[in-house]
N, C-alpha and C positions, 0 to 999 in steps of 0.2 A: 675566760677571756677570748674575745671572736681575734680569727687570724686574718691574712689576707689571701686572698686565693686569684691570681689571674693566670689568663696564659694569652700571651703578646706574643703573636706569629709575626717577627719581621723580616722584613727582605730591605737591604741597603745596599747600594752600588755607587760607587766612586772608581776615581777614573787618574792613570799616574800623570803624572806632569807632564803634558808637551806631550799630550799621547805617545810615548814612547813606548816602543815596543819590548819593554823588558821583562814582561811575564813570559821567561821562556819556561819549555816545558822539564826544564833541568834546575829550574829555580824554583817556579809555583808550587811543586806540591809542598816543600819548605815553609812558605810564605803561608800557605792553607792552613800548617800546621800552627804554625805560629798564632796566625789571628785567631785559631779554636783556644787558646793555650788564653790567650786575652781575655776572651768572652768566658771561659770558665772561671777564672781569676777573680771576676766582678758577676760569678753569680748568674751567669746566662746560658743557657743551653744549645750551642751550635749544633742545626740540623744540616746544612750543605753551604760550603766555602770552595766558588771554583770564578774562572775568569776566562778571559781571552788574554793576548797578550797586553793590552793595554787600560784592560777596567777589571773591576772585580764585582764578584756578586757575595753577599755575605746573611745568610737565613739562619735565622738562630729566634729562640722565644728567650725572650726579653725578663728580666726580673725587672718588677716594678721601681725597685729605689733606684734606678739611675733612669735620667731623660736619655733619650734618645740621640739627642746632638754631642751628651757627651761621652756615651759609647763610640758614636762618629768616631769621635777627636782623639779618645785616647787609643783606638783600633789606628788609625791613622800616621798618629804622630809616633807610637810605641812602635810601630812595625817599621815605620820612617827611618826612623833612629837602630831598632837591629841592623837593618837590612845596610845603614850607614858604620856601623856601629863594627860589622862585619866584614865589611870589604866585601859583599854578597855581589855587588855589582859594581862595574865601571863608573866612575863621577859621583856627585852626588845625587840620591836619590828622593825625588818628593811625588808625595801625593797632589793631584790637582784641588781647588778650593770647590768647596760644596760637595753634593752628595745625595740622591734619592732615596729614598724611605718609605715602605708600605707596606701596609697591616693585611692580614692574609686569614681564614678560620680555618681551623684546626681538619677541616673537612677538603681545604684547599693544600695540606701540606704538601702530600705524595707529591703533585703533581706541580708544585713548584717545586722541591727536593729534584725531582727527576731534570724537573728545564733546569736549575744550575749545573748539576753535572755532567750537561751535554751541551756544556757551552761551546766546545772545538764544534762540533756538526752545526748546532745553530747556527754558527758565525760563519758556517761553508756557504750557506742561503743570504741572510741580511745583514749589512753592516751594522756595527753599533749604535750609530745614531738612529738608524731604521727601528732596533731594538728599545732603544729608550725613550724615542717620540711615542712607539705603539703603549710602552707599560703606562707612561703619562697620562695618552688619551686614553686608557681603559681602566684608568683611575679618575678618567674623567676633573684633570688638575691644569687647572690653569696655566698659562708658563709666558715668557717671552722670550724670544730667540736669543737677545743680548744675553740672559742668565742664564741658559744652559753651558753644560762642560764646552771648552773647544773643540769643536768636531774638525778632525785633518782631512775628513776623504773627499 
């Protein structure tokens, strides 16, 4: 009996509410762990989990039986709720609505692996919006400015 065999390189970024700046650096590696602890849970292979203080980046290959939007959601809303759940932070704590998503070959790993875990330096150079208009246009994806994350800068 044939199996199935893929390997889905993805990279997804989401962005917390009100761009707040709560990914500190005494919180995030927690949070990194935790969304690896997710993605393993449902079958997925996290290859690099890092951010800045205010968005996140999450590269992991993909198992075929869950779509895509709903690893979003429950990466999202599960961490939502620890992070609430824990008193991890001041007030309540939410992810922003929506979410980028892009397919990567196995030949392009290292070198996205490397740009997420150098997202403190990256983000010494270009703000995040500068960051997510360039991955967009080099995915060559259509967009309008109403539906992107709210940009604060």
């Amino acid at each position: 009996m044939p199996d199935t065999y893929t390997q889905l390189n993805i990279h997804v970024v989401f962005v917390v509410k009100n761009r707040a700046n709560v990914l500190q650096p005494y919180f995030k590696p927690r949070l990194c762990e935790y969304l690896c602890g997710i993605l393993r849970n449902h079958k997925h292979y996290p290859l690099a989990i890092n951010g800045y203080y205010d968005h996140i980046h999450v590269f992991f290959e993909m198992h075929p039986a869950m779509a895509l939007s709903d690893i979003v959601c429950e990466l999202k809303s599960s961490s939502s709720k620890w992070i609430n759940d824990n008193n991890m932070l001041p007030g309540k704590f939410r992810w922003q609505d929506g979410y980028g998503g892009f397919s990567y070959s196995r030949s392009q790993r290292d070198r996205v692996i490397k740009y997420i875990l150098n997202q403190e330096k990256h983000h010494e150079r270009i703000t995040f919006r500068e960051e997510y208009l360039a991955i967009l246009k080099a995915f060559k994806i259509e967009f309008k400015e109403q539906y992107l994350f709210d940009f604060l800068e």
